[in-house]
N, C-alpha and C positions, 0 to 999 in steps of 0.2 A: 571674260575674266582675264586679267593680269598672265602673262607668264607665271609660273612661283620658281624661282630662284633657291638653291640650297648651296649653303656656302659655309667656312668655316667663320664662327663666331668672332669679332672682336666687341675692341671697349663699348663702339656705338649702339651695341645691342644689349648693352645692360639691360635697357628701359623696358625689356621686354623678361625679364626675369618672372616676376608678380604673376602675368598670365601665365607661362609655361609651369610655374607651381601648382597654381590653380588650377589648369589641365589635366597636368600626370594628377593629383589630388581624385576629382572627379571621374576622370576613367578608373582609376583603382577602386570607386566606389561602385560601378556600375560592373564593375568585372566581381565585385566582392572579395576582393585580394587586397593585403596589405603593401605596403610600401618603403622602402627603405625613409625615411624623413630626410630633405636638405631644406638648406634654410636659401633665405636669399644669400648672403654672403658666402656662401658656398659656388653658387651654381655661377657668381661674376668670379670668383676664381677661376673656375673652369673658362669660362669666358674670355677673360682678360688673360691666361697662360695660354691660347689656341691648345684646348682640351674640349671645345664643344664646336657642334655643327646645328645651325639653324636654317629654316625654311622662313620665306616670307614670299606672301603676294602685294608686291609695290609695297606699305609699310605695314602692310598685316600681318601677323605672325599665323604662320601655318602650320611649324614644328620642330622637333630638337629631340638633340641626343647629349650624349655627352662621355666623356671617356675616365677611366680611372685605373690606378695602378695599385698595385699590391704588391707581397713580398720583396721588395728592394726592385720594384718594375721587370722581376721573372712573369708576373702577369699581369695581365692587361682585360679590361670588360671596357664594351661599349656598354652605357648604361643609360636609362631615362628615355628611350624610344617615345616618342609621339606626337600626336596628328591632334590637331584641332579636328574636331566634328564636322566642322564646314567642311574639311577638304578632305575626306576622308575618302575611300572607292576610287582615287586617282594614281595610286601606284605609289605614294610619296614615301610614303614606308621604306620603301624598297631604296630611292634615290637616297634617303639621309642615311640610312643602314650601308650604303656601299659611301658614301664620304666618311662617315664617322670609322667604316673599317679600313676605308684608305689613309686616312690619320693615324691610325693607332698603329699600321703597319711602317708607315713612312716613318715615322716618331719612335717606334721601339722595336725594330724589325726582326729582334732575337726574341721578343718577347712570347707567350705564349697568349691568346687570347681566348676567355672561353665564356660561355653563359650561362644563365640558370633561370630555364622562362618553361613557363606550363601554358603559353600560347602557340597555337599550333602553323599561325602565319609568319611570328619570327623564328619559330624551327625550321621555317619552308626557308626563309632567309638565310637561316646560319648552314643549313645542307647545300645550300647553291653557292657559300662562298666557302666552301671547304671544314666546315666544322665537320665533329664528329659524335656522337655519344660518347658518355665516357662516366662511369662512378663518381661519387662526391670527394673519391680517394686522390682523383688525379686530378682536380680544381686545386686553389689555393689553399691553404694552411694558414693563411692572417686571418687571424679572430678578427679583426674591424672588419672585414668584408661579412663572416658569417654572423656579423650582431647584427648588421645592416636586416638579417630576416628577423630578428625579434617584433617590426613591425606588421608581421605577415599572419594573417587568420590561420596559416596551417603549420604556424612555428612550433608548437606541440608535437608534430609528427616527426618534424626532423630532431626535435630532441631526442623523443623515446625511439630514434632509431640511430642513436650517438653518432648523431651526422652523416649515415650512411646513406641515405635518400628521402625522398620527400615528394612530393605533390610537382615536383619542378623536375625536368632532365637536364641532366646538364652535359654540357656539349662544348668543345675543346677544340681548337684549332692552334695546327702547328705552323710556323712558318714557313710560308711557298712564297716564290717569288710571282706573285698575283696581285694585282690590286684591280679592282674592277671600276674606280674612278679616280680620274687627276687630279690630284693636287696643284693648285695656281703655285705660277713661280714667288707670287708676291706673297702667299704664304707662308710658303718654305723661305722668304726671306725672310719674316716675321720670325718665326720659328729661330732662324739662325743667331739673330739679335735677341731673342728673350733666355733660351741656353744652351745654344752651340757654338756660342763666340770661342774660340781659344784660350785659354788660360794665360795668363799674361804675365807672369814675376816679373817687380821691377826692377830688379839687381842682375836680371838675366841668368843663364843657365835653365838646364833640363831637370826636371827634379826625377833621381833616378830610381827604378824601380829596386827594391831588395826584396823578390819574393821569399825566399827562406826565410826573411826577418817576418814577413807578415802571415806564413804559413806556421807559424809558430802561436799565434793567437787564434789563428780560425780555428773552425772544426773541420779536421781533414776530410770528413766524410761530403762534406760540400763547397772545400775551397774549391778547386775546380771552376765550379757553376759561380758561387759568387766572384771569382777574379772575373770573370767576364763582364761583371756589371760593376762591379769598383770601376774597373778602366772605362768601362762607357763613364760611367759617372764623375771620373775621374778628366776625360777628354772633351765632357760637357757639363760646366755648371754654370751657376745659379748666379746672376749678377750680385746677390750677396757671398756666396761663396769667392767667388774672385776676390772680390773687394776683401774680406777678412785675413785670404791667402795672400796678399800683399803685404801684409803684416804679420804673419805666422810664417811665411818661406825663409830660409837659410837663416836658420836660427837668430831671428830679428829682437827674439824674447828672451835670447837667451838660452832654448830648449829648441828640439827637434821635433816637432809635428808633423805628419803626413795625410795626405787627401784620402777622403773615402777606403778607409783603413779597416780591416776586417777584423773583428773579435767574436768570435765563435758561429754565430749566426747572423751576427748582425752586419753591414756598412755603415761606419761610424762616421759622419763625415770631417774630424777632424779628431786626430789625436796624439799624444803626446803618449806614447807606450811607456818610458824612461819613468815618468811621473802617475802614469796610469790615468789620465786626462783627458776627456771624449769632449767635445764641443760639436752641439747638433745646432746646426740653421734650420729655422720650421717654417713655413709656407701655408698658406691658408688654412688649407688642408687638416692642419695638427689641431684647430679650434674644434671639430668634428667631436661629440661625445664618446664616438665609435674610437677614432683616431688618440684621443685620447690615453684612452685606457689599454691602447697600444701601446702607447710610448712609457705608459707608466707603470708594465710588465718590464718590457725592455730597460727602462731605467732601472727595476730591480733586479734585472738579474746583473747587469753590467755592476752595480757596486756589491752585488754576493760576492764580487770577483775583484774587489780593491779600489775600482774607477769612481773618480769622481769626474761628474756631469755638468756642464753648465751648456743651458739651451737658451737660443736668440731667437727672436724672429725676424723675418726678412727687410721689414721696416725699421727695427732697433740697430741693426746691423749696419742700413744705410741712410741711416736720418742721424745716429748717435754714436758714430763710429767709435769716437776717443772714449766715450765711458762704457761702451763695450772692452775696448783696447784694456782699460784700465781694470775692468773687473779680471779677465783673463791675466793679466799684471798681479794683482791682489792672490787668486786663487793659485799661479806658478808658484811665489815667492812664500805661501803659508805649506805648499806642499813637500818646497823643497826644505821647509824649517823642520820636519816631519821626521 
């Protein structure tokens, strides 16, 4: 047999999506546990962002994981663990569980990572790479994560026990400076090119922080925790992101916007406070029925609060820049008639 190779995902492994559906599908059936549902266009997200780690023997596919974030990426799940049947009893488990935890550590290394599995071989994994037990208190708080169990045969229990446990333990790991496999450099260049390039204004200058001005819209009770991840988010975006902030920096519109801008609980990633003006860029991700009705709380509570919203996505952004440009044009000029 072939070496099997476990490496981080790109484009060329799309082609392998279809099986690894049909996989996780069939082991959930044989285990009699439900499953969060993704589609294919979901899992080439993960793929094509370096958010997933595949195995293959020469071009067979052997197994996959794959990563996700939550809360404004305060957390992090490795998610989708598995092994083709053929290769199974050969440790692989273990090899893609220590890449997929070395990505998610390298990529959000503040973040918290935790799980929620009632198998007792990836608890022997998450104890050997420092997890911990921990209540369902001290997991995430994003509903799109906890809908993700509506697919699960013992979703019943964790309702009638208003989220407070279930059939699953869930286990929690804090940031140590550990990672139990390397990451290639040519990854981490990959990585740097899709959203840790530097921010660029083209008119130059530093866009300057006013935390008082933005301590003002959060909720003090967790600006703190969220300044942390605005300025990540802020000191790594999204090549649509840049692109838009060339056009929204040093008041290009006429109005003052700022990046990854905090209103109450939320990272708004573009906002115009003056006007009360949120502009979100969405990512595959938001197509998600889970992710959804995420965003479509958050949308309401932000206009209980005066905000109007207009959301892109990352293709509209950079395929249709000027009628983007134009609608934010349109939307400035009826708010200030207001």
């Amino acid at each position: 047999m072939e070496e099997i190779k476990v490496l981080v995902a790109d484009e060329t492994h799309e082609k392998y999506v279809d099986i690894i559906l049909d996989t996780i599908s069939e082991a959930a059936k044989v285990r009699g546990t439900g499953i969060a549902r993704r589609t294919h266009e979901y899992l080439a997200t993960k793929i094509k962002e370096a958010k997933a780690v595949i195995a293959l023997c020469g071009d067979e596919f052997a197994g996959f994981s794959y990563i996700e974030t939550w809360g404004n990426k305060q957390y992090v799940t490795t998610s989708g663990l598995i092994v083709h049947p053929k290769y199974r009893g050969m440790h692989l488990a273990k090899r893609i569980k220590d890449m997929t935890f070395s990505l998610a550590r390298t990529r959000w290394p503040k973040a918290k990572i935790f799980s929620l599995t009632s198998g007792a071989a990836v608890m022997q994994m998450n104890t050997q790479l420092g997890y911990k037990p921990v209540t369902f208190a001290e997991l995430t708080d994003d509903e799109a994560f906890w809908k993700g169990c509506d697919g699960c045969v013992n979703v019943d229990i964790l309702r009638r026990t208003g989220r407070k446990y279930c059939i699953c333990t869930g286990m929690l790991f804090d940031p140590e400076e550990h990672l139990p496999a390397k990451i290639p450099e040519s990854v981490l260049e990959r990585i740097r090119q899709i959203e840790a390039a530097p921010p660029v204004p083209p008119l130059g200058g530093k866009e300057k922080e006013t935390p008082s001005f933005q301590y003002q819209t959060a909720d003090p009770m967790l600006y703190g925790r969220l300044r942390e991840f605005a300025a990540e988010n802020r000191n790594n975006p999204t090549d649509a992101e840049r692109t838009l902030w060339r056009f929204l920096c040093r008041k290009q519109l006429g109005v003052s916007f700022r990046r990854q801008h905090i209103v109450g609980c939320y990272i708004c990633d573009f906002a115009c406070v003056a006007l009360k003006l949120t502009i979100e860029i969405d990512g595959g991700y938001h197509q998600l029925p889970d992710q959804q009705v995420s965003d479509e709380e958050r949308t309401k509570w932000l206009q209980s609060l005066g905000y109007t919203i207009l959301r892109f996505n990352n293709e509209e952004v950079s395929t249709n820049t000027n009628e983007v440009i134009t609608i934010i044009k349109e939307t400035i000029c009826n708010l200030q008639k207001k």
